[in-house]
Structures are given as C-alpha cells and as structure tokens.
N, CA, C and O of each residue as an XYZ file, in Angstrom:
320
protein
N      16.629     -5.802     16.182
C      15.351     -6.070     15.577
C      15.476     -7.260     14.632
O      16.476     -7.270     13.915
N      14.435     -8.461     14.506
C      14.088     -9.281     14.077
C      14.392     -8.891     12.526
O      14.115     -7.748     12.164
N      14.942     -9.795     11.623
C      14.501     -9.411      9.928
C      13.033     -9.778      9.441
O      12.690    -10.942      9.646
N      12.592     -9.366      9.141
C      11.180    -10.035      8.625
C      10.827    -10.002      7.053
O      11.579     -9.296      6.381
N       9.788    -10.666      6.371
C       9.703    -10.563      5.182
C       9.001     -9.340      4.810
O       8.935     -8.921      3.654
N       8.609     -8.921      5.577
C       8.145     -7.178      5.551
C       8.800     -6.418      5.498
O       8.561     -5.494      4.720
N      10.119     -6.409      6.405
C      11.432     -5.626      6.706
C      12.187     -5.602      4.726
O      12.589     -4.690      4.003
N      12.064     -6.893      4.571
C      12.926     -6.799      3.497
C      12.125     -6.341      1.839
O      12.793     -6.099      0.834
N      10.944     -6.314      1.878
C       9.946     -5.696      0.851
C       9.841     -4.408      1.026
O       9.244     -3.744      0.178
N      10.489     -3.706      2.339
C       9.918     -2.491      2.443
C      11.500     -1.753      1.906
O      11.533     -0.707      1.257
N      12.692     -2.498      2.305
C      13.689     -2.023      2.052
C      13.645     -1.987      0.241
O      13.745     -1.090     -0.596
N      13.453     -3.395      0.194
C      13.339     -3.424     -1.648
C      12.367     -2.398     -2.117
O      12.608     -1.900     -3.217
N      11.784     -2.178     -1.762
C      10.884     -0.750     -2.179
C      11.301      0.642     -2.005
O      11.319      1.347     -3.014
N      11.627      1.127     -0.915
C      11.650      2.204     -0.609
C      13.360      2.735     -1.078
O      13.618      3.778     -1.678
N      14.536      1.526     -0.536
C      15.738      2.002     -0.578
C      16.138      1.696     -2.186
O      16.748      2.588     -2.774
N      15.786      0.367     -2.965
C      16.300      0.342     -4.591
C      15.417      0.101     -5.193
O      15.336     -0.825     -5.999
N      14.342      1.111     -4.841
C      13.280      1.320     -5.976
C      12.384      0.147     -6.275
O      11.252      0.583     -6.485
N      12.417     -0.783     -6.349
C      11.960     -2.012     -6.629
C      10.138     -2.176     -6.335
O       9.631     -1.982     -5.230
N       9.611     -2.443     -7.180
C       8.062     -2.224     -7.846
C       7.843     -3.889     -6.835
O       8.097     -4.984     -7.337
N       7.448     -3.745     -5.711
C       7.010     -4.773     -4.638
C       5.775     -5.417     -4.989
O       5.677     -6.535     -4.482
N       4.754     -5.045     -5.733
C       3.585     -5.216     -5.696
C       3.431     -6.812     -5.781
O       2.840     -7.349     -4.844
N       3.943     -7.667     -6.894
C       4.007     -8.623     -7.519
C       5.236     -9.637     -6.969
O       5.522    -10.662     -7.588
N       5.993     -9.194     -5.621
C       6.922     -9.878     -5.342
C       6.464    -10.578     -3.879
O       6.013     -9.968     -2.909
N       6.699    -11.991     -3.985
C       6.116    -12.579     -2.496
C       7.546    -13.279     -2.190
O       8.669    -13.140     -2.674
N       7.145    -13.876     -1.440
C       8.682    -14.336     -0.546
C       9.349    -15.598     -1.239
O      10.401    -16.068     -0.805
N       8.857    -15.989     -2.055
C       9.591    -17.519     -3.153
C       9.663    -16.604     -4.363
O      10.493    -16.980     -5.192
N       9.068    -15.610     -4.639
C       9.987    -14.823     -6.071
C      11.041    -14.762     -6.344
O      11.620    -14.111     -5.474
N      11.972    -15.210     -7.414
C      13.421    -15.514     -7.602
C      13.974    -13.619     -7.938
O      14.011    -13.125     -9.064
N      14.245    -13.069     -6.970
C      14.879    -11.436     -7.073
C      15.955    -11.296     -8.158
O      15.951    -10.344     -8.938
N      16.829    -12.221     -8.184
C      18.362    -11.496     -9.062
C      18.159    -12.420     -9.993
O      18.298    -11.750    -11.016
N      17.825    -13.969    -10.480
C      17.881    -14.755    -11.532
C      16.421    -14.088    -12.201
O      16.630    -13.997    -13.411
N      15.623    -13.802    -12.018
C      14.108    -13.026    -12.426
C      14.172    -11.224    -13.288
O      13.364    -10.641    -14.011
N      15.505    -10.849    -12.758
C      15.462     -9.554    -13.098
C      14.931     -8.645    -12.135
O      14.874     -7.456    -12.450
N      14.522     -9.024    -10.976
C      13.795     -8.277    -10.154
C      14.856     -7.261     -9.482
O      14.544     -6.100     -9.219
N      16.157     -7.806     -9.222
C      16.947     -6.905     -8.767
C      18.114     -6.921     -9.575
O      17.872     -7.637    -10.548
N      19.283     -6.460     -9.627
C      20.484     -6.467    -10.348
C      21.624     -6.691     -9.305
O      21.368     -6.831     -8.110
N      23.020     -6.722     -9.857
C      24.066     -7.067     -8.995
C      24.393     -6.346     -8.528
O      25.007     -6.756     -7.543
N      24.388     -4.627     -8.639
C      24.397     -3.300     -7.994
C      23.500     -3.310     -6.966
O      23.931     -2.729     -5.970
N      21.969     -3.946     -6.815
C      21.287     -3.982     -5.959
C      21.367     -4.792     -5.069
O      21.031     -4.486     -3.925
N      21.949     -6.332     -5.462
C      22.232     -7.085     -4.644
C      23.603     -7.137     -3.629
O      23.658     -8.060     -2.816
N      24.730     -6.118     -3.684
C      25.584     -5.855     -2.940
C      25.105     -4.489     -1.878
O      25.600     -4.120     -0.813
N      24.334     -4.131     -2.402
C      23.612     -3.132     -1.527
C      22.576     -3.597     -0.359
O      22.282     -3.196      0.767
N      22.106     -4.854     -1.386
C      20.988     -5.530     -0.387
C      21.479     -6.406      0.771
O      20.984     -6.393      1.898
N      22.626     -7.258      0.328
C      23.878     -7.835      1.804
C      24.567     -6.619      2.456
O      25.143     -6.774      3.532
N      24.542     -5.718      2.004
C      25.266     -4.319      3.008
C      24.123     -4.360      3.871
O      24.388     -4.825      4.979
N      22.860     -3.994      3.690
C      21.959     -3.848      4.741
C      21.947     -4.802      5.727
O      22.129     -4.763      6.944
N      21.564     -6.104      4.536
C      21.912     -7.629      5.704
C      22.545     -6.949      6.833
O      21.938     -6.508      7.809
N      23.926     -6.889      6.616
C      24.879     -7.316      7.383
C      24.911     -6.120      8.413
O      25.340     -6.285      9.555
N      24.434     -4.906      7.955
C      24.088     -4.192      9.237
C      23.239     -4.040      9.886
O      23.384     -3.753     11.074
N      21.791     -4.218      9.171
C      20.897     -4.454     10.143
C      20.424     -5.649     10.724
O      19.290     -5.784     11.184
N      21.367     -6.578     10.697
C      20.957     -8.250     11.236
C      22.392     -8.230     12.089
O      22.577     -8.865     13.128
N      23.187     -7.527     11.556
C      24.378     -7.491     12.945
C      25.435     -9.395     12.256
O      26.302    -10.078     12.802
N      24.905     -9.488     11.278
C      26.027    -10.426     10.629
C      26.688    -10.002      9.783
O      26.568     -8.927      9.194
N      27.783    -11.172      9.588
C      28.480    -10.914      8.604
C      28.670    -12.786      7.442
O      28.384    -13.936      7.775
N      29.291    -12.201      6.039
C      28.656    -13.212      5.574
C      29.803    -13.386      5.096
O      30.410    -12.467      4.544
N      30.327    -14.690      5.239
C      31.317    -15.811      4.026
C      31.277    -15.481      2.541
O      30.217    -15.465      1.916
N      32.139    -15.290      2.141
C      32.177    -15.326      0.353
C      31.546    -16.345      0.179
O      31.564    -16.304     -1.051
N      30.762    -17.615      0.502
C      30.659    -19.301     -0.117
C      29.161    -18.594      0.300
O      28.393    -18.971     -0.585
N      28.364    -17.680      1.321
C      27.136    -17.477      1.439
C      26.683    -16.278      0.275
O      25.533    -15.911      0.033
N      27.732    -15.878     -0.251
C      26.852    -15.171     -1.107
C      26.385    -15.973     -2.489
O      27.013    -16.072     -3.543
N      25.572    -16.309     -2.275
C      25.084    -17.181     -3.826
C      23.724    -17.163     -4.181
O      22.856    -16.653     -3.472
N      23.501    -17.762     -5.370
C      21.473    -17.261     -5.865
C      21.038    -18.370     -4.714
O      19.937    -18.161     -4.204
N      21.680    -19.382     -4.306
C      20.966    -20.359     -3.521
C      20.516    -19.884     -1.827
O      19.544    -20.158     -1.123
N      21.626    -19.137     -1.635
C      21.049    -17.991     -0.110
C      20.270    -16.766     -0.557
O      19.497    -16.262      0.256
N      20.409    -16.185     -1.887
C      19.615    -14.523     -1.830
C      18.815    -14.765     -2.887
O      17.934    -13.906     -2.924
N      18.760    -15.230     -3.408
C      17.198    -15.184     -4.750
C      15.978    -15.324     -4.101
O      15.065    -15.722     -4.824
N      15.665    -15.068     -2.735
C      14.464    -14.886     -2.826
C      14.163    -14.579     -1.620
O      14.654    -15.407     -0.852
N      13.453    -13.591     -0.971
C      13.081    -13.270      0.760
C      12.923    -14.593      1.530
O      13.582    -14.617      2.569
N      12.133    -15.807      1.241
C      12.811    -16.842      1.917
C      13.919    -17.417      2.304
O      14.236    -17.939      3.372
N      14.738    -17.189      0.837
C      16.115    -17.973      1.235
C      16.800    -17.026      2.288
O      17.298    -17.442      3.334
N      16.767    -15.582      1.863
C      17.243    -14.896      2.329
C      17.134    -14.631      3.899
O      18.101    -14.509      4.650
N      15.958    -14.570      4.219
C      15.725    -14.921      5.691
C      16.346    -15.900      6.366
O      17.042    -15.707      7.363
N      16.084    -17.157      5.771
C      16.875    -18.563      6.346
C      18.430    -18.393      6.610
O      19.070    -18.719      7.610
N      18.843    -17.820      5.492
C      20.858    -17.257      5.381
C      20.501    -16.167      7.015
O      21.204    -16.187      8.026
N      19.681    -15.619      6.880
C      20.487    -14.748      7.721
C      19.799    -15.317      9.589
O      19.903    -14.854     10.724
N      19.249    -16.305      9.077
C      18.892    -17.177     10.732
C      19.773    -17.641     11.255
O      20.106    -17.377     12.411
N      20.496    -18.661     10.285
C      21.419    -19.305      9.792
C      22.753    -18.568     10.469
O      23.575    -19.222     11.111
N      22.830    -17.660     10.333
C      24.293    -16.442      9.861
C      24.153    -15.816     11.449
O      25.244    -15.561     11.960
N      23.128    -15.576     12.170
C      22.778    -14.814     13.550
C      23.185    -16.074     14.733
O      22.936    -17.279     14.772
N      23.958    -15.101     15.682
C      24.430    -15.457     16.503
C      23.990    -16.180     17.704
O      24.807    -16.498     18.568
C-alpha cells in the first residue's frame, strides 16, 4: 500500500496520540513540538514497515521527517 498524507495523520493520531486537527502536510512535527524523539523513532519504525524500506543513518534528519511532506518525499525517495 501506497503511503499517503492521510496514512500518516491517521497514524499520528490514532497510534501517538497526536491532536491532528491543526496539522497539514508543511507543519514542522519534531522542531514545532508536535511530536517528540520517542515519537519520532516510533514514527520511522512504522516507515520502515509499512513502506517496506529501510533508512540510512544520514536519512534520518529534521530535513527528511519534520513534516508529512518531507516525509513522504524520503520515503519515495527510499522505495524500491
């Protein structure tokens, strides 16, 4: 299955709690406070299993995951 920016608002909601209402896809998640670093190793665990990648230490950075855009692009990027 495709990642989508739906896929990943619904996970941020439902799996680490995260108050979606006010978050669109250029919202900065971990430099904003929106998520934490406990959430954000949880949130590349999913990545990487439900996109079927895997990610470089040099891809984990605020410049690939701070925000459902970037994050999408990393994992276009990252798919086989």
């Amino acid at each position: 299955m495709a990642l989508t920016a739906d896929n990943l608002l619904e996970y941020l909601r439902d799996e680490l709690g995260v108050e979606t209402n006010d978050v669109e896809v250029a919202t900065p998640l971990f430099s904003s406070g929106v998520i934490d670093s406990f959430a954000l190793v949880q949130l590349i665990t999913y990545l990487e299993e439900h996109c079927n990648v895997r990610f470089d230490a040099a891809d984990v950075s605020l410049e690939n995951l701070d925000s459902i855009e970037r994050i999408l692009a990393l994992v276009e990027r990252s798919t086989p």
